[in-house]
Each structure stands twice: as C-alpha cells, then as structure tokens.
C-alpha positions in Angstrom: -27.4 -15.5 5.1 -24.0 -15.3 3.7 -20.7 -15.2 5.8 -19.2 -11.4 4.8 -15.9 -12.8 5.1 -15.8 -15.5 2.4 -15.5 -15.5 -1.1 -18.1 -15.1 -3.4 -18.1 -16.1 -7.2 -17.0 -14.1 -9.9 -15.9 -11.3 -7.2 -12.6 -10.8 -6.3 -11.8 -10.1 -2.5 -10.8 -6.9 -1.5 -7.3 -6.5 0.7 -7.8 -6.6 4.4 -7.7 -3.4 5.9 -4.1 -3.8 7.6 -2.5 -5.2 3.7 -4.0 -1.6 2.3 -2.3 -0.2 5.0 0.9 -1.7 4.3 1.2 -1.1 0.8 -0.1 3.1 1.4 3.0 2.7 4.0 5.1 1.4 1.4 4.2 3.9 -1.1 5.2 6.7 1.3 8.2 5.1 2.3 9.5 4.7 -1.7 7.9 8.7 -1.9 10.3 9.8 1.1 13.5 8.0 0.3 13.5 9.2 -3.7 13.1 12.8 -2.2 16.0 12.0 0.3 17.9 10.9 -2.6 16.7 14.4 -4.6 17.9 16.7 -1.5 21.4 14.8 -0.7 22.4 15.0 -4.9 21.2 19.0 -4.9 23.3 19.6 -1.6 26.4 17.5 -3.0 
C-alpha cells in the first residue's frame, strides 16, 4: 500500500490544506485593501 502523503511520479503534490488557506487569505486581503484604496480616493 502506498503512503498518501508522499510523492508519486509524474504527479505533482497538491498544497497542504493550511498553504491553500493562506494564499485564499492573501487574495482577500490584496481584494480588501485595493477597495480601501478605491473608497479613501472617491471620498478625497
């Protein structure tokens, strides 16, 4: 039986869950501050 958690050939391993979770984070963050940045030029 294989061991889930290593590498097999030719695949390429998927990001553990808590990286994925980082980079959605990240995403959102970047998403929020460039509509902060929207709002504060509108209300200048």
């Amino acid at each position: 039986m294989t061991d889930p958690d290593k590498q097999t050939d030719g695949k390429v391993a998927q990001p553990s869950r808590l990286n994925e979770a980082r980079r959605i984070i990240e995403e959102y963050i970047a998403d929020l501050c460039e509509i902060i940045m929207k709002l504060q030029q509108k209300l200048n």
